[in-house]
C-alpha positions in Angstrom: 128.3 5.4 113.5 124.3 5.1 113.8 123.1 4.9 117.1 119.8 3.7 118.0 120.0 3.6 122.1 116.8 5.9 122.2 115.1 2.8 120.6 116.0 0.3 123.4 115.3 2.7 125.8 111.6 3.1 125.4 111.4 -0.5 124.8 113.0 -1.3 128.4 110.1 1.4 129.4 107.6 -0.7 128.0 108.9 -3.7 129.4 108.8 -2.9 132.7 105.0 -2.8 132.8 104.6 -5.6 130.2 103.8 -7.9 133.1 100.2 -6.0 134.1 98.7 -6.2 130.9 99.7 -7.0 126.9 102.9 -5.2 125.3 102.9 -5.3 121.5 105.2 -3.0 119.4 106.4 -3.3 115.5 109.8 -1.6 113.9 110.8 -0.5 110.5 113.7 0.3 109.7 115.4 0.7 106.0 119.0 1.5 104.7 119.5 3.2 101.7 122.8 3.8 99.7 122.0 5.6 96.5 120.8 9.1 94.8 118.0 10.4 93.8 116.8 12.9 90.6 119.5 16.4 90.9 121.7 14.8 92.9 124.9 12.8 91.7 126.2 12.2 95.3 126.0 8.6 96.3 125.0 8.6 100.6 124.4 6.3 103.1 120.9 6.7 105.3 119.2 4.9 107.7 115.4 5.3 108.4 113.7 3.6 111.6 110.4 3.6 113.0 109.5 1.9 116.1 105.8 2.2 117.6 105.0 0.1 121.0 101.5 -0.6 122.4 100.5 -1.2 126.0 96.8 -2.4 126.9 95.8 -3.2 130.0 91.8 -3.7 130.5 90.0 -0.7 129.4 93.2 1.2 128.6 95.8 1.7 125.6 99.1 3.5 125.4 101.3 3.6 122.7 104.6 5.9 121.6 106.4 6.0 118.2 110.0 7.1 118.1 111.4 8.1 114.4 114.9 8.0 113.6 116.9 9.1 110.6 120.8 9.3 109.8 122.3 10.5 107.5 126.1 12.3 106.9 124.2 15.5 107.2 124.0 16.4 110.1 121.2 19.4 109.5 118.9 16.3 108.0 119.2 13.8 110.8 116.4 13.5 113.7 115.7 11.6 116.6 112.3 12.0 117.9 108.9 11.1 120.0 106.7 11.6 116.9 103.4 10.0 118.8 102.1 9.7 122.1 98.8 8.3 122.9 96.5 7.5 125.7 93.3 5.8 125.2 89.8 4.3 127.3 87.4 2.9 125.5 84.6 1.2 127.3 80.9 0.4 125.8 79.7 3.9 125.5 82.6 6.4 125.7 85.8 6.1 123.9 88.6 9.0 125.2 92.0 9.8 123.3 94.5 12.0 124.3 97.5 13.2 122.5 98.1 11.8 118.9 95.3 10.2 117.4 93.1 10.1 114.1 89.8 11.4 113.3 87.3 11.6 109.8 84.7 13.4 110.0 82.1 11.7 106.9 84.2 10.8 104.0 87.0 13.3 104.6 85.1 16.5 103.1 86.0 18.6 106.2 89.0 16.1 107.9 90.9 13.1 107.4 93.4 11.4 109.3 95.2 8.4 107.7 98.0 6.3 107.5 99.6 4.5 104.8 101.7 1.2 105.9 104.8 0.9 104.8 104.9 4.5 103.0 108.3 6.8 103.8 108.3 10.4 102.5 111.1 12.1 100.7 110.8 15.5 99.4 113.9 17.1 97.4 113.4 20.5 99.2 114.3 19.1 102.8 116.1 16.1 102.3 114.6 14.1 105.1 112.7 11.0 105.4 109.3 10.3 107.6 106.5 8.1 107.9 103.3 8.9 105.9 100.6 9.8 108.0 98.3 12.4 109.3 97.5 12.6 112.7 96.1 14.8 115.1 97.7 16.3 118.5 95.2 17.0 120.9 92.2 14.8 122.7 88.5 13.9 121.2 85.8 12.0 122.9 83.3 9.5 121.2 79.7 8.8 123.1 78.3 5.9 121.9 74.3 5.4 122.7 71.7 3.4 121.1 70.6 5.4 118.4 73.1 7.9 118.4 77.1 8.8 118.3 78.7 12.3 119.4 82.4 12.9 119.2 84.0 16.1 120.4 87.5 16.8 118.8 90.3 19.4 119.5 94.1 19.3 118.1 96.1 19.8 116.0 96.4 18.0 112.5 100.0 17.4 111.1 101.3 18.6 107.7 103.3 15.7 107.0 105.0 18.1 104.1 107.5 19.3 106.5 110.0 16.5 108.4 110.2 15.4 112.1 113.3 17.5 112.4 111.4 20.9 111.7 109.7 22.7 114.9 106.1 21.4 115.9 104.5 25.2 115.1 105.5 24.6 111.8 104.8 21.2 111.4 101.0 22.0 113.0 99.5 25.2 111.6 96.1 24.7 112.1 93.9 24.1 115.3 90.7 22.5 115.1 87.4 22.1 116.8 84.8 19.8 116.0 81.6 18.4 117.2 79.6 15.3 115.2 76.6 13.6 115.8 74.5 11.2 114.1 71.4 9.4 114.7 69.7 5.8 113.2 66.4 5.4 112.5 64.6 2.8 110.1 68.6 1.9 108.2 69.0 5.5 108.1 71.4 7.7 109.7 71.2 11.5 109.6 75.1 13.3 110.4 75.6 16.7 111.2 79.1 18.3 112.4 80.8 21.6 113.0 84.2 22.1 112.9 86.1 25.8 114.0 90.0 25.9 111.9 92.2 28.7 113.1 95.9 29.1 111.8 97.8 31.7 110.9 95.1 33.5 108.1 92.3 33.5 110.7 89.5 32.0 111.6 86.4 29.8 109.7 83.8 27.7 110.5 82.4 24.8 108.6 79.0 23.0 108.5 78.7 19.1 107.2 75.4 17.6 106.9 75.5 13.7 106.0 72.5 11.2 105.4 73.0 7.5 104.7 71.1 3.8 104.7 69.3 1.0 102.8 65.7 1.8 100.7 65.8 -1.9 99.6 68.3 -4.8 100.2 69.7 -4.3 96.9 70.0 -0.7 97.1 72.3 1.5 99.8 73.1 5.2 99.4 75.0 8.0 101.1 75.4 11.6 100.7 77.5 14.2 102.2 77.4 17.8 101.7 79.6 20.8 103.6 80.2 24.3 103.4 81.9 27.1 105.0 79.0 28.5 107.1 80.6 32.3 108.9 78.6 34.9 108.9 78.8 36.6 105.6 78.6 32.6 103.9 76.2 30.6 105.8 73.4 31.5 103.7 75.3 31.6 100.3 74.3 28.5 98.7 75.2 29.9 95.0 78.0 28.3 92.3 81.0 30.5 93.8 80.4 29.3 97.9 83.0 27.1 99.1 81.5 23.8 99.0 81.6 20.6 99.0 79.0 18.0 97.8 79.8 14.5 97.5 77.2 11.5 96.7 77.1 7.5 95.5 74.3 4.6 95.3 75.2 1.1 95.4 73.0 -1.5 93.7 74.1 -4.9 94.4 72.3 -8.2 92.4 73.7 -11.9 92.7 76.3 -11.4 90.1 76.3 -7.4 89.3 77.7 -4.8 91.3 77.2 -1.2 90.0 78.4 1.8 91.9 77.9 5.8 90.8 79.7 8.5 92.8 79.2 11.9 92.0 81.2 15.7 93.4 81.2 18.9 93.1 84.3 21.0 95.2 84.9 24.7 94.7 87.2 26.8 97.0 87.7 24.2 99.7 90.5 23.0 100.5 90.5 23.6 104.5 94.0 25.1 106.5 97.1 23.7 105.1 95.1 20.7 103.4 93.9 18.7 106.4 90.6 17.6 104.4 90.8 15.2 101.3 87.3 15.1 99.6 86.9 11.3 97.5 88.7 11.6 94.4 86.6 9.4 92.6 88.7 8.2 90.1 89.7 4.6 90.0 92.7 3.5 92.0 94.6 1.2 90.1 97.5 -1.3 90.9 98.8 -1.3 87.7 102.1 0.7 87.3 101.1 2.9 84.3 97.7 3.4 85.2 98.6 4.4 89.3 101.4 6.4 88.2 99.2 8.6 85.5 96.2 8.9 87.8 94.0 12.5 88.3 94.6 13.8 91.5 91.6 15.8 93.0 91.7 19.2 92.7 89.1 20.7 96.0 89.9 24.5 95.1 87.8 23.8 91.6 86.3 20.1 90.6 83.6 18.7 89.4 82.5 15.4 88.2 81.6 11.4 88.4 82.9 7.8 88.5 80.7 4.9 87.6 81.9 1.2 88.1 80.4 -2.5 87.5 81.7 -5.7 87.7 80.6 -9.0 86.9 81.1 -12.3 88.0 80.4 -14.8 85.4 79.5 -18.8 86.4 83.3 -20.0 86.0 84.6 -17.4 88.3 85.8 -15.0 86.3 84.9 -11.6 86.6 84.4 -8.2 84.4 85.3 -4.5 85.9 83.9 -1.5 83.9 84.9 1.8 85.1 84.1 5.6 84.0 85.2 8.5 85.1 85.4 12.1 84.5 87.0 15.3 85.9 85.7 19.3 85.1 88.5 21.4 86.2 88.4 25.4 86.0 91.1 27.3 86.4 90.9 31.2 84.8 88.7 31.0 81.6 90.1 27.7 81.0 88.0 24.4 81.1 89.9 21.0 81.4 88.4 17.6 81.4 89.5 14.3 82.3 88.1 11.0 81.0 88.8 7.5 81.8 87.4 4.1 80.4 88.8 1.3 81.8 88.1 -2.6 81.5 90.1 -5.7 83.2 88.7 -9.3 83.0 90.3 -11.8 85.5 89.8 -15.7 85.2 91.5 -19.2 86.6 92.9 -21.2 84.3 92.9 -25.3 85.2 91.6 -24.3 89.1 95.2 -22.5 89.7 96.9 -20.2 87.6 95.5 -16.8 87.9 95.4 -13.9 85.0 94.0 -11.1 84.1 94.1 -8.5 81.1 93.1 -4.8 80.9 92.9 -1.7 79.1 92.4 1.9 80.0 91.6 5.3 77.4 91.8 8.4 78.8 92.5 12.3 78.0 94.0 14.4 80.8 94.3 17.8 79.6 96.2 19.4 83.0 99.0 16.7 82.2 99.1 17.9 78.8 98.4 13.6 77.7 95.9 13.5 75.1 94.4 10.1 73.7 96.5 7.9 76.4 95.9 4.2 76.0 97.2 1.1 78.0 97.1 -2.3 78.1 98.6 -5.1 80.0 98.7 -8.8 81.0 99.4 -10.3 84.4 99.6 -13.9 84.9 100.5 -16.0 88.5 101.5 -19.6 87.3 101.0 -22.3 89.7 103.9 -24.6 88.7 103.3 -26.8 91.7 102.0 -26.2 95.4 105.4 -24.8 96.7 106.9 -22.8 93.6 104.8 -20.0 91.6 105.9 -17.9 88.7 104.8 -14.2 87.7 104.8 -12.3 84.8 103.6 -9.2 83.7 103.6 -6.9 81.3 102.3 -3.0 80.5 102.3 -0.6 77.7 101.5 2.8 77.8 101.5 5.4 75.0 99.7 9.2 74.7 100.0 11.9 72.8 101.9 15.6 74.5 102.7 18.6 72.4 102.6 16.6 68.9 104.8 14.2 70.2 104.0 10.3 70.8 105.4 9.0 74.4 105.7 5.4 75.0 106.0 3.6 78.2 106.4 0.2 79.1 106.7 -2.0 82.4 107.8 -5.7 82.0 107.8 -8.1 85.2 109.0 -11.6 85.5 109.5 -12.9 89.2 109.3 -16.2 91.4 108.3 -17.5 94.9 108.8 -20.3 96.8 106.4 -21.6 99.2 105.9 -17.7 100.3 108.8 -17.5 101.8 111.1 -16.3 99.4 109.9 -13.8 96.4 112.2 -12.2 93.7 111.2 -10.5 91.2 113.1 -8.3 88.5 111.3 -5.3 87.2 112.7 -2.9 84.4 111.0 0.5 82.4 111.6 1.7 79.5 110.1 5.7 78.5 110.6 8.1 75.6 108.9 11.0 77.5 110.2 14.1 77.0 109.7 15.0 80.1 111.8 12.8 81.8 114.8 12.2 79.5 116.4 14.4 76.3 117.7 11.2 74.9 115.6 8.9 72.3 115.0 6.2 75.4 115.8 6.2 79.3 115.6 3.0 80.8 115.7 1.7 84.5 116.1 -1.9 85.3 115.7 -3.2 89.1 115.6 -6.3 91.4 113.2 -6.7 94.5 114.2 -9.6 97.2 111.5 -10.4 99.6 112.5 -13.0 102.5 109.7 -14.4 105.5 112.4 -15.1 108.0 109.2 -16.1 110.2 105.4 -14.9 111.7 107.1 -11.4 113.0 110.5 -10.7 110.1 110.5 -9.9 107.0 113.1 -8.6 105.1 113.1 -6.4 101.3 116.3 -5.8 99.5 116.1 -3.6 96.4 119.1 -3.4 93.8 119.1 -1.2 90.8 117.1 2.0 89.4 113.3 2.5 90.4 111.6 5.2 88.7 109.5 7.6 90.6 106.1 9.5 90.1 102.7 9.9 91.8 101.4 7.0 93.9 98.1 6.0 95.2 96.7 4.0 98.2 93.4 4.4 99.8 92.9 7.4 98.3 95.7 9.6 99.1 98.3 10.3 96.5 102.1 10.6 97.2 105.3 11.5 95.1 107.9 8.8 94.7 111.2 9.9 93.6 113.3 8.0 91.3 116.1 6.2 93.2 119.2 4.4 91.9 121.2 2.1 94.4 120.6 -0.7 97.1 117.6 -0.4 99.3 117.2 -3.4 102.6 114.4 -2.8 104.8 113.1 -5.0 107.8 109.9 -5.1 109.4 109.7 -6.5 112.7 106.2 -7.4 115.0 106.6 -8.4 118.5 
């Protein structure tokens, strides 16, 4: 039997001091009965995640307790995975214990969390929430001109599970100072940040500079290095480095952005920095699932995007990317051209239609193409209908692949949404038989403001995943999947 006691126990702890200011709290919890890739067995689990906030005036408090069950015992956890103290007033903001930090863009550190988003990893078996944080305390002095924060902690390596020992879970300790300063829609940044773990100690510089030259035109640009004693002058090919840059330009219907990096040797402590990628994050199945992940050890490299939006409405995204990657004596690039156009048809139905070329030599995919419709028909105020479809074919080894993704769901007045989803592949590398298909059913339900419920039926295939700029693995899953989410 699954107990969850712990749970209701901090909440009655939070309760009893709900009176003297505002209580707020959300829980997640999902059951799973399935398998996943190498493993035939068919289990039970439970997952549950329950965060509760206190404010009162200047102050906030707030603890997360993780929970997962499984019939293994050496997988299962109950645990305080975050506790946090904060006072924030007009010039100074102090956290203690679990927060999150960035310093810049995430060249030297990045916190983050994605919602929603549970880990799984076949090496440990365990399931936990996907986030970075950092254990320690930082202070933030806000002045007219000018903002210093002071950090110390330790980031997590959400790799390893809640039921593994804290030293292993936080190798590195940090140190950091940041400051900045506005003048004339400027601001100049500079930061140092000390990372000790288990290989030593290094020190890193960042220097960032940012603003508007004209209303039409903003820019920023964000350069960092490893700066000890034998590398603070070495500016040369072969330094570890970081460089990162983009300009905006921004006209009544036109939007152009171009992003540029360079990364060579930096990828700081167990990975606690995650430089811009720079490659387009799509929502489209085939195209999130074959996106470049950033290599910081050796990349090099640019993304430009426009879009524009026409007199009816309807607008036109351009994209370009590319990727130089050196490993050994060996070069590999990655290119990307991508183009969707979205429109309204009659005021209310909603579609859009892309199509994506790229060559992505690390994954061994050479003259990958893909194309796809969406469409959201309107059949009347309360009752919509959704289609979709995707098709995905590249070239590996001599060998064509094919992929394709075909949607059709419904919703009704957005409280209920079903939709059935099934893939079918040829790749090679995931199947030795002339097709592999998986074929799967998603029920969402709005019980009201604060409950929602998911249920998932069927096979889901896995692969890498992107949101806000951090890429994930999903495993493949085959069984029934409900999950709640609760506010309060």
């Amino acid at each position: 039997m699954i107990k969850l006691k712990n749970s209701f126990f901090v909440f009655l702890l939070f309760l009893s001091y709900a009176s003297f200011g505002q209580f707020s709290g959300t829980n997640l919890m999902e059951y799973q009965f399935g398998q996943i890739p190498n493993d035939n067995s068919n289990f039970s689990s439970i997952y549950d995640r329950l965060l509760m906030g206190y404010n009162y005036k200047d102050f906030k408090a707030g603890v997360t307790l993780e929970q997962y069950y499984t019939p293994f015992e050496e997988r299962n956890y109950t645990k305080i995975t975050q506790a946090s103290l904060q006072y924030n007033s007009k010039w100074i903001t102090v956290k203690a214990g679990n927060y999150q930090e960035t310093l810049g863009r995430g060249l030297l550190l990045r916190s983050f969390e994605i919602p929603g988003a549970i880990l799984e990893d076949v090496s440990y078996r365990s399931r936990n929430y996907f986030q970075r944080d950092i254990l320690g305390f930082s202070t933030t002095l806000k002045l007219k001109n000018s903002t210093t924060k002071i950090l110390y902690g330790k980031p997590l390596n959400n790799v390893f599970p809640p039921n593994l020992d804290q030293d292993i879970r936080r190798l590195d300790e940090i140190k950091a100072i940041y400051t900045d300063y506005n003048f004339k829609n400027q601001t100049l940044g500079l930061a140092v940040m000390d990372v000790k773990n288990t290989s030593g100690t290094k020190m890193y510089g960042m220097t960032t500079i940012s603003g508007k030259l004209t209303p039409k035109l903003t820019y920023y640009l964000e350069g960092a290095k490893e700066i000890g004693n034998e590398n603070f002058s070495d500016f040369s090919a072969t330094s570890s480095h970081a460089y990162y840059g983009n300009v905006n330009l921004n006209f009544e219907n036109l939007g152009i952005t171009i992003e540029g990096k360079d990364y060579n040797n930096f990828l700081i402590g167990s990975g606690i920095n995650e430089p811009p990628a720079l490659i387009k994050e799509h929502t489209y199945r085939t195209l999130n699932r074959s996106t470049h992940v950033a290599q910081p050890l050796n990349e090099s490299g640019y993304q430009i995007e426009a879009f524009y939006t026409f007199p009816n409405s309807s607008v036109l995204t351009l994209n370009h990317a590319v990727a130089n990657n050196e490993f050994g004596n060996k070069e590999f690039t990655f290119k990307e051209f991508f183009a969707e156009y979205s429109f309204s048809l009659q005021g209310k139905h909603e579609a859009k239609f892309f199509g994506d070329y790229a060559n992505d030599p690390l994954k061994l995919e050479k003259d990958r193409i893909a194309v796809g419709a969406y469409f959201d028909w309107k059949t009347n105020k309360n009752i919509a209908l959704k289609t979709e479809y995707e098709f995905q074919t590249f070239e590996r080894n001599g060998t064509s692949t094919q992929n394709h993704v075909a949607v059709i769901g419904f919703s009704i007045k957005s409280k209920w949404i079903f939709n059935v989803v099934t893939e079918f592949s040829n790749d090679t590398f995931l199947t030795s038989n002339s097709l592999k298909s998986w074929l799967g059913g998603n029920l969402k339900y709005q019980l009201n403001s604060t409950n929602n419920f998911l249920v998932f039926a069927g096979q889901r295939r896995g692969g890498p995943a992107c949101n806000a700029g951090i890429c994930y693995e999903v495993l493949d899953f085959k069984g029934i999947e409900v999950r709640w989410n609760l506010r309060f």
